[in-house]
N, C-alpha and C positions, 0 to 999 in steps of 0.2 A: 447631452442628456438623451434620455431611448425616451420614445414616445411614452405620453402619460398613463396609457391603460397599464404598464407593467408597473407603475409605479403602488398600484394594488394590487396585492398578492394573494391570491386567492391558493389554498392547499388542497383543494379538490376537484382543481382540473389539471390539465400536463400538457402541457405545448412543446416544441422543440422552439431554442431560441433563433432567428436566423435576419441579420443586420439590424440587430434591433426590435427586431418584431417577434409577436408569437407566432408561430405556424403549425397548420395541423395537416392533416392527411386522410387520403381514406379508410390505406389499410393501418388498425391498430393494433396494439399487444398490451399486456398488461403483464405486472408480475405477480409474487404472491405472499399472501401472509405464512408465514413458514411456522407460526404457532396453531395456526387454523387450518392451512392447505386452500385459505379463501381466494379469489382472486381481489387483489385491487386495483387502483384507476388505471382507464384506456389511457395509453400513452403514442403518440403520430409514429409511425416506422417515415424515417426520412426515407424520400425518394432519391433518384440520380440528382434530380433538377436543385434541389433544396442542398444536395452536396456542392453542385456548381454554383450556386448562387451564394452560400456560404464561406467557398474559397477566394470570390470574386471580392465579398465584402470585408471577408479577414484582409486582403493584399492590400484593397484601396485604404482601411485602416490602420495599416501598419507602416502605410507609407507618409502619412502626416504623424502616428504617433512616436516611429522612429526618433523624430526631430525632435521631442519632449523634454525636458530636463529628468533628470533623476529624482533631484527633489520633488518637481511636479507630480511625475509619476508613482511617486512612496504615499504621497499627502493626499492620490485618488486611491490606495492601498486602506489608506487612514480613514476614509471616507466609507469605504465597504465594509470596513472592521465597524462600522457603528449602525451602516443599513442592516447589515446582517445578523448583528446582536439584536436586532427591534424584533427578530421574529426565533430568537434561543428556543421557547419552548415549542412554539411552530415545528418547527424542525427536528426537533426532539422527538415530539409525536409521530412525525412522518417518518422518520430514521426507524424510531420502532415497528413500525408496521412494513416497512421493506427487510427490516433486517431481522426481528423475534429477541435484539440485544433487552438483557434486564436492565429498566430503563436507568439506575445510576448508570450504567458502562453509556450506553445510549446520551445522557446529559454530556458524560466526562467526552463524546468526541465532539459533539456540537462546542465544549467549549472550549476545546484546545484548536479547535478554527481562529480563535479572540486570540489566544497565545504566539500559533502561524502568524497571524498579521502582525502581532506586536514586533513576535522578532523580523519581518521583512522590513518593519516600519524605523526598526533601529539599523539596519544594514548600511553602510557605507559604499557608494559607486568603487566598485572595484575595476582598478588600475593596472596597467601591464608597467614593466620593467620600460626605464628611458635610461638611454647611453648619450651622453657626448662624448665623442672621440675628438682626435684629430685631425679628423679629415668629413667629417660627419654627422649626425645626429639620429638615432634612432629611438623611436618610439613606437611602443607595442601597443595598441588599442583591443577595447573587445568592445564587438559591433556586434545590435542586432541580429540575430539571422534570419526571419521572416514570419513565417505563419508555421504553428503549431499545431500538431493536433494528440489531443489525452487519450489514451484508451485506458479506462480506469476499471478498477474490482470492483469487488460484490461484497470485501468483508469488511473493507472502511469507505463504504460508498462517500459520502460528503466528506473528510477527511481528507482519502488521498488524489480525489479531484482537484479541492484547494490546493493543493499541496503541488500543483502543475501550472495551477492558474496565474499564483502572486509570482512565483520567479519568473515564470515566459513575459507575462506584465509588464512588471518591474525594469526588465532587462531591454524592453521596449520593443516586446514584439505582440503579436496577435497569437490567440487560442481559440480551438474548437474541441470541443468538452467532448467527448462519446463515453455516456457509461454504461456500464455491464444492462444487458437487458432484464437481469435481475435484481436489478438495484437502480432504476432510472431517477426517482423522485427526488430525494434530497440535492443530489447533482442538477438538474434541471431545476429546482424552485433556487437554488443556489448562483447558478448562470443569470435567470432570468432579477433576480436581488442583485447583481453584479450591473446589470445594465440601466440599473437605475443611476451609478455612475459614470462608467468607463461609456466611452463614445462608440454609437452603432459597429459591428461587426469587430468590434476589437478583443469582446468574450463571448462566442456563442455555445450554443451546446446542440448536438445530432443524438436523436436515439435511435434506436433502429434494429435490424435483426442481423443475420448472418455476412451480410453484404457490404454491411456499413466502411468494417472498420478495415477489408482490402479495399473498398476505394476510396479511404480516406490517404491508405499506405500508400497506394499505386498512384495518387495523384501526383502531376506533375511540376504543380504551383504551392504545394505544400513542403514546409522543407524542413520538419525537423520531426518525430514522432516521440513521445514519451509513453511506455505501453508497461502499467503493474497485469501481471499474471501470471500464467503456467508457465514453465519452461517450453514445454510442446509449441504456446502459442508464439510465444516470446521467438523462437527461431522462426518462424513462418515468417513474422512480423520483419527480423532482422535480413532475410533472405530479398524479400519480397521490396523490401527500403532500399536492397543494392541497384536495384536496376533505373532508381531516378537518385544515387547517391544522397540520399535522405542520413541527416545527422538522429543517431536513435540512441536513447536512454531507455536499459534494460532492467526492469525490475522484477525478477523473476523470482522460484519456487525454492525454497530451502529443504535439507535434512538435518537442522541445528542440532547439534552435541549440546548438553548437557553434563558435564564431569563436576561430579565430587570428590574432594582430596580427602585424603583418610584423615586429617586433623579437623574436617567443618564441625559443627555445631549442630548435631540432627536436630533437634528441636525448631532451633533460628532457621537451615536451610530450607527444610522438608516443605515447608509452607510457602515458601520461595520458588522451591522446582516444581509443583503444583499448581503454580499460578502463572509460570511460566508455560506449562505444558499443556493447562487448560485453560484457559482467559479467551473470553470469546469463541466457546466450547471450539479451542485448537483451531480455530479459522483464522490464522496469523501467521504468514512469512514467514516470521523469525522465532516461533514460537518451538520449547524443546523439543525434537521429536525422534529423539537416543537419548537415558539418562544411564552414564556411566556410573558407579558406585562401586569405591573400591570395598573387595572379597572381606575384608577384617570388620567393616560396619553393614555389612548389605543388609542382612537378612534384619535390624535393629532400623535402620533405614528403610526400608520398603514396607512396615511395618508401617512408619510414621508415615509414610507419604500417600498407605492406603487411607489410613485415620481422616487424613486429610482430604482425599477427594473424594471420602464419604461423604464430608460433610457440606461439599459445594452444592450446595440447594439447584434443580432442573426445573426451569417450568417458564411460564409466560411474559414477557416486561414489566406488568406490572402487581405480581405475585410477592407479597411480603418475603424479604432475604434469597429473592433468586437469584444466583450466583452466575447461572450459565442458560444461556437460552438455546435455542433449537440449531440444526444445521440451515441454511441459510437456503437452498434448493435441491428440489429432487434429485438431480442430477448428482450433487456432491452428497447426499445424504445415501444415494444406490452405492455407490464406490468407495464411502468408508464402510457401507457394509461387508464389501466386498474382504479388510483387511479383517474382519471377526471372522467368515466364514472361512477365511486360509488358516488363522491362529485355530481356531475347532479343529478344521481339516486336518492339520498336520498336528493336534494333541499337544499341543502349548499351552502351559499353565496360567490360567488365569489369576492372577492375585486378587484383582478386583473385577466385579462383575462376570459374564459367560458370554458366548459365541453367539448371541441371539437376541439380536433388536427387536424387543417389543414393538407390535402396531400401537401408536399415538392417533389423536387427534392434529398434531404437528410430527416435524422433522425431529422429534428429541433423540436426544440417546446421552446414556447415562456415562457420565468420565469410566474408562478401563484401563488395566493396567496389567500386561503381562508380563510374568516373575522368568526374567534372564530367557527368551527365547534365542535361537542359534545366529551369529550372523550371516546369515544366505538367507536368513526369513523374509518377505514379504516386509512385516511390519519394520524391521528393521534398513530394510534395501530400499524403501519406495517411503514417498510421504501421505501421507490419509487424510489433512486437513481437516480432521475431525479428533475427537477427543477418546481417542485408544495410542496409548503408549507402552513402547519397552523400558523396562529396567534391564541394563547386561552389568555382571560383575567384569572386575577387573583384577589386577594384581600390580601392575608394573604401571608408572605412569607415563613413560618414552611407546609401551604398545598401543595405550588408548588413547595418547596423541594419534598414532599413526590409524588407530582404526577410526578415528571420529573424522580425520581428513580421506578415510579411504571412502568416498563419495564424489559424485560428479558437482553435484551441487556445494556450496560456499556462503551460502548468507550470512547466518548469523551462530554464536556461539558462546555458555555460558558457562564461569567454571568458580566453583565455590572452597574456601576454606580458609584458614588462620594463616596461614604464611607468608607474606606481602610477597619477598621476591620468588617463592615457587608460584603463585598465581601467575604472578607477570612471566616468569618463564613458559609456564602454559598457553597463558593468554598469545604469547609473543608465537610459539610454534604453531597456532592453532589458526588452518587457512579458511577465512571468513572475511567479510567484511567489516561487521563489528563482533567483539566479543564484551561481553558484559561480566564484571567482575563482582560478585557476591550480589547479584540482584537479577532477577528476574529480564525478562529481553524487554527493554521500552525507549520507542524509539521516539525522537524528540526535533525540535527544529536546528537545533543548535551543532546535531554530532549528522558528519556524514553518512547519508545511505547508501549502500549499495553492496553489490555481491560478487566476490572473484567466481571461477571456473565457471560453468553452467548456469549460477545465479543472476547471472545480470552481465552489464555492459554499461558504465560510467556509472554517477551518483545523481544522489538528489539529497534535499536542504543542505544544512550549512551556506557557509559562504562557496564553497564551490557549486552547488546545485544552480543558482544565479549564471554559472558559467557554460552550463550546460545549453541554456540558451543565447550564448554569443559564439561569434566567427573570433575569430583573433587577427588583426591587420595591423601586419608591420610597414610604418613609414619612414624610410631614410631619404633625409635631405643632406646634399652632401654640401660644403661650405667651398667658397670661392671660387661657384661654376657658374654662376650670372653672371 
């Protein structure tokens, strides 16, 4: 058990977690309300010393939890899935104040944490292939691999933190939380509710500034990194893990396709590709951000789909029918403006909205949608993780396969209409990680994550995500050598 003082949880201060303990520091940061541009709570920038002492405490706990049953270690799973429900609305509140989400989207991540643990808490210890031969016996184990460390986002702060913590756990190793300096709070009241079970330094959490998360990579007693983010950072991250052969899980940046087949249903899709393309005003991975619509229903389609993102209500968490809250930081809130001010510059038709982000009181900006811009555009070339999309026509469905793969990037991809096996022939061509068939992109414990080309490097949940934190060791004993 972590000492008693964590076992009260206060949501108005922020400690970094470090062996069990709260720890603070001199110098702090804070982040910001992104509906008000307010600052909220001081949160400790880790130091060197608090990184060292945090690897020292992950090792020494990893090397008694190692030794744990499986079972044991689900049923302390089981344990946190109930500490953690004690404080739902808790977290809920603080979620909205890091993030600007309208607080249903806000409740719905706090409670699909409950659903994460359910499904780890039903997982099965997975098992390597066993040979008897005759001449020997092999068996394939999956071990451990040590101490982990999360570098987690900004746009499912508590969510995809969880989402590193119960598999590295479970798998029976040691984790050290680092989340976005934008998004510290829910991840840290999260770590530090984690220690009310899990034994000193076996879940801690570092927040910190620029510095943190290369010496968390560079470190030489850390041996496995899991990092959601940009592409940009994502290779720095994978470059920089070469030089101490660091095991890393790549969850990087998408340009999801979106395709409609000329037999959908505009009514039934339109509200589909809409919710796909804005959910979490477009701060999501996987989220549409190319809708294809073939030439014979475009213009009756883009129609509906303005209809629709007229009518997804802008404004604060908790604003009667808010749909979509703010962009999440300045920084990402300057560089979607940046794709309005290219779509004006170069005379692209706005379908929805214009080239010109109103000043707010927060980060808002109102869902766009521009009608068939060229492919060499900006908005179409590059991702904006905000809430301006193209619509391009099509004609043939073998070209818009090849233009929704002519991308670096791979993540994710959704594709709509009446014909089971043209879907699945789409879906089958279309290079992604997951592609989602007549519904919107939602990503779940159950179905593999992850993203070919530029997008990533290995997966996460499912039963393979579990694997991501073991080594694989094969043992052959050979018979009638003693």
């Amino acid at each position: 058990m972590a000492p008693s003082r964590l076992d009260t949880v206060s949501f108005t201060s922020f400690t970094n977690i470090v062996n069990g303990e709260s720890r603070s520091s001199k110098t702090k940061y804070h982040g910001i309300d992104p509906t008000s541009k307010q600052p909220n709570w001081d949160v400790p920038v880790a130091t060197a010393e608090d990184v060292e002492d945090a690897v020292a405490a992950a090792n020494k706990a990893f090397a008694e939890w190692k030794t744990t049953t499986w079972e044991y270690r689900t049923e302390r799973i089981a344990r946190f899935k109930e500490a953690l429900e004690a404080y739902q609305e808790e977290m809920t509140d603080l979620l909205l104040k890091e993030t600007g989400k309208p607080r249903n989207f806000g409740a719905t991540e706090v409670q699909s944490c409950s659903k994460f643990m359910e499904w780890h808490m039903g997982l099965k210890e997975p098992k390597g292939e066993s040979y008897d031969l005759d001449d020997r016996t092999i068996v394939n184990k999956f071990v451990p691999l040590g101490v982990a460390a999360a570098i987690c986002p900004w746009n499912f702060p508590l969510l995809l933190s969880l989402g590193k913590v119960l598999p590295a756990v479970q798998m029976g190793n040691a984790i050290i939380v680092k989340p976005s300096p934008f998004t510290p709070y829910t991840a840290l009241k999260m770590v530090e509710i984690a220690n009310q079970v899990f034994p000193p330094g076996l879940v801690q959490a570092l927040g910190g500034d620029d510095k943190l998360g290369p010496a968390l990579v560079d470190h030489p007693d850390i041996h496995k990194i899991s990092f959601t983010g940009s592409i940009a950072t994502g290779k720095k991250v994978m470059a920089a893990a070469a030089k101490t052969v660091k095991r890393v899980t790549l969850e990087m940046g998408g340009n999801d396709p979106a395709i409609v087949l000329p037999d959908a249903d505009i009514a039934k899709v339109a509200p589909m590709v809409a919710m796909g393309a804005f959910f979490n005003t477009s701060q999501v991975c996987i989220a549409s951000k190319r809708i294809y619509v073939h030439s014979s229903m475009y213009d009756e389609f883009l129609a509906a789909l303005v209809n629709v993102a007229k009518s997804l209500k802008v404004g604060a968490s908790n604003e009667e029918g808010v749909m979509l809250g703010p962009i999440q930081n300045s920084m990402q809130y300057e560089k979607v403006k940046t794709f309005f001010k290219d779509t004006k510059d170069h005379g692209y038709k706005f379908a929805l909205g214009s080239g010109d982000v109103p000043e707010t009181k927060g980060f808002f900006i109102e869902p766009t949608i521009i009608d068939n811009p060229p492919e060499d555009s900006m908005i179409v070339q590059e991702e904006p993780f905000g809430p301006i999309v193209p619509v391009q026509k099509y004609d043939d469905i073998e070209d818009v396969i090849k233009r929704a793969n002519n991308s670096k990037a791979g993540l994710g991809a959704t594709v709509f209409g009446k014909d089971a096996q043209k879907l699945q022939e789409v879906a089958d061509k279309l290079e992604a990680g997951s592609v989602w068939i007549n519904s919107f992109p939602a990503a779940g414990p159950q179905a593999q994550f992850g993203g070919v080309k530029e997008s990533g490097i290995g997966t996460e949940f499912g039963t393979l995500g579990i694997l991501a934190y073991a080594n694989v060791k094969a043992i052959t004993t050979f018979k009638n050598n003693s």
